[in-house]
Backbone as CSV, one residue per row, in Angstrom:
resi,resn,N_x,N_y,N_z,CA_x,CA_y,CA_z,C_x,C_y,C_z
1,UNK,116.305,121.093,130.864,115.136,120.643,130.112,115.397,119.248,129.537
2,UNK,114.544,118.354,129.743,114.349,117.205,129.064,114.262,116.984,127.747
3,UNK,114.518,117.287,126.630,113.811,117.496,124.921,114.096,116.183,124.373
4,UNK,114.753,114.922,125.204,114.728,113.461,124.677,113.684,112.836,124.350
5,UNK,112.125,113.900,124.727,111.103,112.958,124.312,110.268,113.557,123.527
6,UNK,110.926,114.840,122.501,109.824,115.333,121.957,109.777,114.802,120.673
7,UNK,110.605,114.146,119.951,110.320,113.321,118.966,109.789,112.427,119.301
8,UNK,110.233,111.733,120.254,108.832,110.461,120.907,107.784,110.678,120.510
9,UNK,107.313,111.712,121.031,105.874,111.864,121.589,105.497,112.590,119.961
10,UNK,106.280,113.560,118.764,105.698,113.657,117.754,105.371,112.214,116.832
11,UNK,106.414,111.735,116.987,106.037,110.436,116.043,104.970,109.566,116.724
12,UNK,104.476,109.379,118.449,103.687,108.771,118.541,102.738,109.601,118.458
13,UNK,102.739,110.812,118.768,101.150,111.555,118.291,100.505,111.036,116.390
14,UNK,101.516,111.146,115.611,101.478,110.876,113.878,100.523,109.406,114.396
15,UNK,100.919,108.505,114.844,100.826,107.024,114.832,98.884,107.362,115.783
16,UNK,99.289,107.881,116.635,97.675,107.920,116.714,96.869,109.248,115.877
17,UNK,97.438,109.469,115.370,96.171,110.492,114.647,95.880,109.776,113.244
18,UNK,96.626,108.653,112.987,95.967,107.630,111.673,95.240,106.634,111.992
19,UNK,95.320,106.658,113.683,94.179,105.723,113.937,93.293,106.355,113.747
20,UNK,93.152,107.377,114.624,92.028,108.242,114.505,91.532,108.556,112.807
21,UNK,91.962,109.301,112.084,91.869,108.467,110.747,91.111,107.737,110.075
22,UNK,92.025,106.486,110.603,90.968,104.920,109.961,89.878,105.005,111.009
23,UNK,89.666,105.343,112.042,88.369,104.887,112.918,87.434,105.881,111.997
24,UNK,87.578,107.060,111.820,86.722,107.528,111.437,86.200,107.465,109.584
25,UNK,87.080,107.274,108.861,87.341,106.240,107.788,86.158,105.482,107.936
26,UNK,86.324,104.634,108.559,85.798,103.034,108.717,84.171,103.776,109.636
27,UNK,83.828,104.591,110.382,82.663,104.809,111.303,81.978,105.655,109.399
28,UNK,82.367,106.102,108.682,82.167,106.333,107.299,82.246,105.527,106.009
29,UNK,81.908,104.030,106.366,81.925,102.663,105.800,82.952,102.879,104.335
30,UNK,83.836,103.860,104.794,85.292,103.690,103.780,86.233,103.051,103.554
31,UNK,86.110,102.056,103.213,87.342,100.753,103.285,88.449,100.578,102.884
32,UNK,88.541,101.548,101.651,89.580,101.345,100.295,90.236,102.727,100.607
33,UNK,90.231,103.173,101.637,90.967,104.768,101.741,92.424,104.301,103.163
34,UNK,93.357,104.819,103.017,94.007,104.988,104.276,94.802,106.412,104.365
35,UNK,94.752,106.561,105.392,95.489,108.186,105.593,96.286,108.921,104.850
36,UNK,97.522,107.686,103.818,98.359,108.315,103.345,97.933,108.754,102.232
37,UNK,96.550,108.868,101.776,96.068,109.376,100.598,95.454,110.960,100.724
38,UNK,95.746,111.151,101.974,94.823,112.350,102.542,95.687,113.606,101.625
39,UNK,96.918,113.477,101.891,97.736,114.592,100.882,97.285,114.819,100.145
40,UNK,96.699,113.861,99.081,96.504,113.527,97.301,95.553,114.323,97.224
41,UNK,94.155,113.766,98.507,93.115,114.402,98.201,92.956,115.777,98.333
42,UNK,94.022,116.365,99.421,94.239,117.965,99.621,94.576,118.646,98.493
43,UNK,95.422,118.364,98.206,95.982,118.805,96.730,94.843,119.187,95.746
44,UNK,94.314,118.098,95.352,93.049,118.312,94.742,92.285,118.691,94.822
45,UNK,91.715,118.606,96.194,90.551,119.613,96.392,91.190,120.804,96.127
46,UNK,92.319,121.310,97.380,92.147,122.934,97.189,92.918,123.564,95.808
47,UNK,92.690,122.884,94.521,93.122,123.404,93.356,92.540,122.726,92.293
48,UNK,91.131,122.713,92.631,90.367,122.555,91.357,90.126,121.130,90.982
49,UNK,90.739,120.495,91.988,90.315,118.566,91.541,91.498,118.001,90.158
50,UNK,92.001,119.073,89.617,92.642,118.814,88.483,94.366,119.018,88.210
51,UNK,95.338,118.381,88.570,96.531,118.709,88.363,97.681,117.778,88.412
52,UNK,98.977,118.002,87.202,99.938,117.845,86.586,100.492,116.491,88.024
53,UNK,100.756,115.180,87.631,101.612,114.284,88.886,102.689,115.812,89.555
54,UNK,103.385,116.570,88.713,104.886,117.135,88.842,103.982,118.357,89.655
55,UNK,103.098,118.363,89.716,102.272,119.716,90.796,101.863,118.883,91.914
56,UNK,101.189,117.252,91.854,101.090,116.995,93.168,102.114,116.370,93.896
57,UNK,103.296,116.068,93.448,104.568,115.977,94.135,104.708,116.701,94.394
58,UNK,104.907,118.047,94.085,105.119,119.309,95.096,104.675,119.633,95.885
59,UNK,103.050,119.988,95.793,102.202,120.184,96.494,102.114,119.286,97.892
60,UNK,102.427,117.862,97.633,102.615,116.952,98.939,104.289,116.899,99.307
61,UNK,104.868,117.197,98.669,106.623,117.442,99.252,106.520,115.684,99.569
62,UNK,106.616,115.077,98.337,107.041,113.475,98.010,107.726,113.836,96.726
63,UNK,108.668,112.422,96.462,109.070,112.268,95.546,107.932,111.688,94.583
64,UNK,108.359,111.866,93.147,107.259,111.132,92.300,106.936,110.047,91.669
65,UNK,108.372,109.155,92.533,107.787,107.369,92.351,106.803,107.461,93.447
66,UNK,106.686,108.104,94.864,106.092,107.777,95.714,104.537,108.111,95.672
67,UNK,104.427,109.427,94.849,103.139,109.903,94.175,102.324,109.181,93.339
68,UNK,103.312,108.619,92.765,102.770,107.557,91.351,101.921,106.534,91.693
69,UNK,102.995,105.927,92.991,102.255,104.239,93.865,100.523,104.834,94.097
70,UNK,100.677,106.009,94.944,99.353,106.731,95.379,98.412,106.949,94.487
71,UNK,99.127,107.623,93.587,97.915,107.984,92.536,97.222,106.636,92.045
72,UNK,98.223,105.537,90.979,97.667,104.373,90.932,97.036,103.469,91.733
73,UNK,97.036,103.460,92.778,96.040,102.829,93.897,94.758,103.566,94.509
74,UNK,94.664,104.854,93.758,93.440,106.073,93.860,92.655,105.559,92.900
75,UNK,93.830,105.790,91.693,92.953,105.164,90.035,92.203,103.778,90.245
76,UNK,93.065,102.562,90.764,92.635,101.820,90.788,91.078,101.540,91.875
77,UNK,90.671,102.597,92.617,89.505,102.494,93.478,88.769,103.633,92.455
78,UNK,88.803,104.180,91.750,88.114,104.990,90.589,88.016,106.326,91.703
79,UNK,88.828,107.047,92.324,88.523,108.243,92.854,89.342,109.594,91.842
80,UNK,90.096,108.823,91.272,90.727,109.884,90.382,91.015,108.973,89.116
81,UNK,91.342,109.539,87.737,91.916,109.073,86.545,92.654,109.917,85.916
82,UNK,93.015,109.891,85.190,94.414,110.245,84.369,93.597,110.840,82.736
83,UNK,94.310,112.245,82.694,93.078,113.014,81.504,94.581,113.860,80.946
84,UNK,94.041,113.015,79.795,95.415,113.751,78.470,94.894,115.102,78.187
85,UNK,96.199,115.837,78.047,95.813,117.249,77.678,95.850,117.760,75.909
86,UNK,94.414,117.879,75.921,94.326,118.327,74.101,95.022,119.020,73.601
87,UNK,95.898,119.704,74.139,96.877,120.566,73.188,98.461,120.149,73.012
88,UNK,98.720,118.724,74.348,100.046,118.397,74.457,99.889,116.957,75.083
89,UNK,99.568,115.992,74.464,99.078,114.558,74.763,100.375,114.170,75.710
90,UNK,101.249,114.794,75.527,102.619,113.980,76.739,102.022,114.384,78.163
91,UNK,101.432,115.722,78.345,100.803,116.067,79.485,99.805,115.376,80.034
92,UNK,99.976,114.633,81.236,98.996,114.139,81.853,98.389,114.460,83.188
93,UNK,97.175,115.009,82.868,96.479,115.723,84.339,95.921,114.371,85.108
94,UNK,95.930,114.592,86.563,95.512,113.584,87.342,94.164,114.825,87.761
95,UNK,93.074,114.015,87.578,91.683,114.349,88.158,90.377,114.054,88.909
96,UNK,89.937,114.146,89.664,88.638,113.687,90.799,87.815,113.277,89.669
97,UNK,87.442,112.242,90.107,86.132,111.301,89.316,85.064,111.750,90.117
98,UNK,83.662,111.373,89.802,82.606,111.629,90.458,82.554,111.107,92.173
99,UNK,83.087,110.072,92.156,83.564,108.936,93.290,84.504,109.892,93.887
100,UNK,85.509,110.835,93.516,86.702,111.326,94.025,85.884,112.630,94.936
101,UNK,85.088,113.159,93.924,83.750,114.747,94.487,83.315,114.165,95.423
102,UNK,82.592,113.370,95.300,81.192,112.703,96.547,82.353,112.517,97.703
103,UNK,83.491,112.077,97.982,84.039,111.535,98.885,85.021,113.454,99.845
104,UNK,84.378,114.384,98.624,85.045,115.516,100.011,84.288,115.680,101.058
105,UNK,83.369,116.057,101.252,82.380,116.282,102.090,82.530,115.216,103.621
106,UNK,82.804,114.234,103.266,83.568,113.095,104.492,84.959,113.760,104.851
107,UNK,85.879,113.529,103.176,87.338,114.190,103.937,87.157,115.813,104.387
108,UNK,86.222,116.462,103.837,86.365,117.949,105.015,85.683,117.551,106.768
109,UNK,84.872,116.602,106.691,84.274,116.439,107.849,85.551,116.286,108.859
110,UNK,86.491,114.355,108.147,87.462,114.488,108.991,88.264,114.793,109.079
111,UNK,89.098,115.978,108.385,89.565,117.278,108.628,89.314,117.980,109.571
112,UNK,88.140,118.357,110.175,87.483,119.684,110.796,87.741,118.316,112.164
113,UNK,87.177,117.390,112.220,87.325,116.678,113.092,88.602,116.725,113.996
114,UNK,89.974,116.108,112.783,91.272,116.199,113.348,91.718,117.262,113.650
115,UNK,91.596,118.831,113.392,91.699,119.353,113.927,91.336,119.892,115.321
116,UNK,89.862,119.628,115.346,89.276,120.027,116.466,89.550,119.361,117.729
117,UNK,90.246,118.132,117.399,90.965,116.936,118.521,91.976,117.868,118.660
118,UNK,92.827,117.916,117.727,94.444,118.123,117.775,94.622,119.515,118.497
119,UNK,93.722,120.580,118.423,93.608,121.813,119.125,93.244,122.225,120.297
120,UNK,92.240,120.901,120.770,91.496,121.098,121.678,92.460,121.671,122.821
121,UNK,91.658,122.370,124.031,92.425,123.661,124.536,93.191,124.213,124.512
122,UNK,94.190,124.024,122.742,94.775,125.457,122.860,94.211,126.914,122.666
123,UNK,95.032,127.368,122.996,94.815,129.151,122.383,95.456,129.574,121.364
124,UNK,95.037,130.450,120.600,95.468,130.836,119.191,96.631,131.203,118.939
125,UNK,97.366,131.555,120.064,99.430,132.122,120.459,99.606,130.726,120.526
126,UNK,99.227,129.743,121.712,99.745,128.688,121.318,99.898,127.827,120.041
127,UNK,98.873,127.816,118.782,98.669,127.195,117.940,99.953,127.784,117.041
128,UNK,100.160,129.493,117.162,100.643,130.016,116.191,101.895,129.507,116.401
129,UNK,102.703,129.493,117.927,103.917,129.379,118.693,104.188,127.740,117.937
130,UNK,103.288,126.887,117.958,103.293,125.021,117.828,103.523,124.963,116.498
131,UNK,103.278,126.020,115.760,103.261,125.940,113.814,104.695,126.191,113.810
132,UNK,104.886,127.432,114.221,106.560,128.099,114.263,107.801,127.129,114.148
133,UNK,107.195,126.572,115.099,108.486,125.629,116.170,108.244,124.145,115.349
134,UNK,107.666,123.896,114.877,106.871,122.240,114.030,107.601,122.667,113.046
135,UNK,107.723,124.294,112.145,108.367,124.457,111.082,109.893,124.340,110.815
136,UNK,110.591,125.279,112.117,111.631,124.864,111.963,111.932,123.689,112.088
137,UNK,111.321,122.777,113.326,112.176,121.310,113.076,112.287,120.752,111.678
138,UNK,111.242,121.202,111.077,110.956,120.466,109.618,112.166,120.928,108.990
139,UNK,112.185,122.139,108.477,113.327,122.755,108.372,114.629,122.131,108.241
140,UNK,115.068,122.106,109.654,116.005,121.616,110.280,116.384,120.275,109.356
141,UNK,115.516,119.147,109.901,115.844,118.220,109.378,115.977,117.948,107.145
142,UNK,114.990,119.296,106.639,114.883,119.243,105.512,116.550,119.701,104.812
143,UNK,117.151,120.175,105.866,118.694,120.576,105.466,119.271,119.225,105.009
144,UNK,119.067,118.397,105.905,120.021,117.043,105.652,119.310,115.763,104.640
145,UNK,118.315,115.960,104.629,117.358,115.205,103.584,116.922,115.610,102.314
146,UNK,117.068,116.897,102.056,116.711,117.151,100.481,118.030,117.467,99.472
């Protein structure tokens, strides 16, 4: 078996599915968004729009200088802001602005989109078999990196 090119071909699949991405981004006159924010916005959506930097570093498996850059360049396009907590002012929740709401309905679109590319003719053993095997490599490599 050949397996010299399956990192190839994962890292160039990554590299075109952010085109795909920005094309569709941009065919959604979104200018101020790029892919690597897509985590942020997952996070948020599927937990209420509202949560702790130290929950969405987890939640995206980044460190939290790298969260921080993100979040502040979210803040700075007004899709999210920063909301002190009334009972413990050191606590700071990161939260969807009105701008942050209006903009799911696009990111579920191209969601449903990238998937529906990324799947196209598999079968549901295959999808399950491609998760399995995607996990351990992750895995794998998460031994020597965390």
């Amino acid at each position: 078996m050949n397996d010299k090119y399956i990192v190839y071909f994962i890292s160039k699949t990554k590299k075109k599915m952010q085109k795909f991405i920005e094309a569709k981004l941009k065919e959604n006159q979104i200018d101020d968004l790029v892919p690597s924010y897509g985590n942020i916005f997952t996070a948020l959506y599927e937990h209420g729009g509202r949560l702790k930097m130290s929950e969405i570093s987890h939640l995206v498996n980044k460190d939290k200088s790298t969260v921080t850059v993100l979040v502040n360049r979210l803040i700075e396009r007004k899709y999210i802001q920063k909301q002190f907590s009334k009972e413990d002012r050191r606590v700071v929740y990161i939260v969807l602005t009105d701008k942050g709401h209006a903009f799911e309905p696009v990111y579920k679109e191209i969601s449903a989109e990238i998937n529906a590319v990324a799947f196209e003719g598999f079968e549901d053993t295959e999808k399950e078999i491609f998760l399995k095997l995607l996990k351990k490599m992750n895995n794998n490599f998460g031994r020597y990196t965390e």
